[in-house]
N, C-alpha and C positions, 0 to 999 in steps of 0.2 A: 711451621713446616716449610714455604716457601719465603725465597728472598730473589726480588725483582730488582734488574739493574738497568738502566735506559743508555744509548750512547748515541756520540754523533755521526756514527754509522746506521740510525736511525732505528735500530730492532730494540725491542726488550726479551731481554734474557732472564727467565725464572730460573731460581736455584734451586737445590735439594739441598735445605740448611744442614742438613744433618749428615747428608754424605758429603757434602761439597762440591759436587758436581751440579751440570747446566741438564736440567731435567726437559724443557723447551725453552724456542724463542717467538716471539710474536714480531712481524715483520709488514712492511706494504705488502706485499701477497696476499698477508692473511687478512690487510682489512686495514693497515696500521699505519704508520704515518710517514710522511713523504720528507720529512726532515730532521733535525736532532730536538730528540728524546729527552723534555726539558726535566717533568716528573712525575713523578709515579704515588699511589694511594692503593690498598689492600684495602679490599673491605671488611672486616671484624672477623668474619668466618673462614676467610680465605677462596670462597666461591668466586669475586670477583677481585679486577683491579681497574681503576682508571690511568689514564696517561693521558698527558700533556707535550705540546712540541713546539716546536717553531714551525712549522708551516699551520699556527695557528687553528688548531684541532684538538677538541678532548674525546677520546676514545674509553667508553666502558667495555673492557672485556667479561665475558664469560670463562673463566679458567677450566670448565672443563670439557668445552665444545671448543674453545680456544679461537674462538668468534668474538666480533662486536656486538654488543645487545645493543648501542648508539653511538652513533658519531656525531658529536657538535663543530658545525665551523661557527668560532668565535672572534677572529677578527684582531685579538689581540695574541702577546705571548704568554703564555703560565710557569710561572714560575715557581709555585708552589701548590701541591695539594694537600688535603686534608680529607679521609674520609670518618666521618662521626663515631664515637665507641660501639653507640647504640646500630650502629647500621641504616638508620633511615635517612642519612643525608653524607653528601659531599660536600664539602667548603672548596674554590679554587682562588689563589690571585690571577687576577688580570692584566696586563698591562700593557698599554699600546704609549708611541710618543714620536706625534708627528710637528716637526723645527722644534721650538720649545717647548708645547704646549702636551702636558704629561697627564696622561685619564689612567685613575688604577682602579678597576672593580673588584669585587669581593663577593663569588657570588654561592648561593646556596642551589644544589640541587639534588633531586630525589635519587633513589639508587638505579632509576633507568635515565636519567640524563635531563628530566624537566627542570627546569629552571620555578624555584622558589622564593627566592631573594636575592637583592644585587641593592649591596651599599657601594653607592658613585663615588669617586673622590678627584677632583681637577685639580690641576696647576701646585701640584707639591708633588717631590722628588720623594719615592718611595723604594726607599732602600733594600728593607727587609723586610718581612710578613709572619706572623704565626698564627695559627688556634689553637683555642683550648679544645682539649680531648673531645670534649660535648659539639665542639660545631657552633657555638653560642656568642662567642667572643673571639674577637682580631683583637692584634696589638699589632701597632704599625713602627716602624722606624724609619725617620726622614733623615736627609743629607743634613740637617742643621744640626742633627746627633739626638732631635726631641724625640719622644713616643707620646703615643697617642692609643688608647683604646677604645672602642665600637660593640658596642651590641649589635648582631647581628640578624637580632630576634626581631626589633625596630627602626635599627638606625641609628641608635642615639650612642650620644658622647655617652662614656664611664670615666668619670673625674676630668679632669683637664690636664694640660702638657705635664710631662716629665723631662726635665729639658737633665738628661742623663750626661751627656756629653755636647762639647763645643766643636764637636766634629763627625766625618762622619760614622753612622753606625756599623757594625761587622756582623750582628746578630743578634737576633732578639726571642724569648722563652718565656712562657709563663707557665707555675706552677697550677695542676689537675685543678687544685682548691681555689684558682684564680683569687689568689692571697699576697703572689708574688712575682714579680717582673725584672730578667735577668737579660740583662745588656750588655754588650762588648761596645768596643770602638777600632777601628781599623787596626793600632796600635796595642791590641790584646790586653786592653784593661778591661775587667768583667766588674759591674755594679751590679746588687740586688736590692730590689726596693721593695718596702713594704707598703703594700697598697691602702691599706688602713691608717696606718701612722702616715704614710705619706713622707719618709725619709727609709735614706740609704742603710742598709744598716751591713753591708759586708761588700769592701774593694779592695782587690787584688789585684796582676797581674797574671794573668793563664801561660799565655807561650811568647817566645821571643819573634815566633814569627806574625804570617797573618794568620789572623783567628777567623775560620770559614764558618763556623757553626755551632750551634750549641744546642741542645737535646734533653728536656727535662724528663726523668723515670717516670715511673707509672702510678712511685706511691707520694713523688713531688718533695722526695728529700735528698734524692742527688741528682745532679744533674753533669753533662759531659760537652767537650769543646773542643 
């Protein structure tokens, strides 16, 4: 029904998917945030959304009081959210980086804003971020072009490096059935790996430009760039 757009004028705008028009916008007035609107997360039923910004704040709204239910000051920027299929959690990346020294968290919280888990990670350049639909799994993408995958349940490593590229990363995806891990490089070459076998098994090139992004479906057999 709804499609939410964040900008660096600082509001989020809800859409009416279906007409096309801006049905409201959520602003500092109403509670929201004081600088640009890094991103955005629906939660399953469309009752709620969170948002992320650079004045280092995540905001749960309420869409139909069009109120905050919480505001966190977090200290860092978010760059990405994630909220769970099931509805009982949010995934956010973190990421603060003060001279060289680079801290990226990865944290889990409830659907009113409590903090449940926080995988730490220091001194590695963390390019891109995803989760799986469930909340359960990060895959991380560093400047050296490796990935890396995290349980988010414990903490713990899932297999060791996938050193995808010898440069840096453009985006990174992982298939529903956490089976499969799709990679770009700055330079819009996209790899898919097989997480079992543990080799590449389909590279291409996507676009002639930069490759912003990549998007895997909901049944994990196509994916978009």
């Amino acid at each position: 029904r709804w499609v939410a757009s964040g900008s660096e004028d600082r509001t989020i705008k809800v859409w009416d998917a279906a007409a096309g028009t801006e049905a409201f916008s959520l602003d500092a007035a109403a509670g929201g945030h004081d600088a640009d609107v890094t991103s955005l997360a629906f939660e399953p039923t469309g009752k709620r959304l969170v948002s992320g910004g650079d004045d280092r704040k995540l905001v749960v709204w309420d869409l139909e009081t069009r109120k905050p239910v919480a505001t966190l000051g977090v200290d860092q920027r978010i760059p990405y959210i994630l909220w769970a299929a099931g509805g009982g959690k949010f995934v956010a990346w973190q990421s603060s980086k003060r001279g060289e020294a680079e801290t990226n968290n990865f944290k889990t919280y409830d659907p009113d804003g409590k903090p449940l888990n926080s995988l730490d990670l220091k001194d590695r350049s963390v390019l891109c971020t995803t989760f799986t639909t469930d909340g359960e799994l990060a895959a991380l993408g560093f400047a050296d072009g490796s990935v890396q995958l995290w349980s988010l349940k414990d903490n713990s490593r899932v297999g060791g490096d996938w050193a995808a590229f010898n440069k840096d990363l453009g985006d990174i995806a992982v298939t529903p059935d956490k089976k499969k891990v799709i990679a770009s490089d700055a330079e819009c070459n996209v790899k898919v790996y097989d997480l079992a076998k543990k080799e590449v098994i389909k590279t291409f090139q996507a676009h002639k430009g930069n490759l912003n992004g990549i998007l895997v479906g909901p049944d994990g057999t196509r994916f978009a760039s």
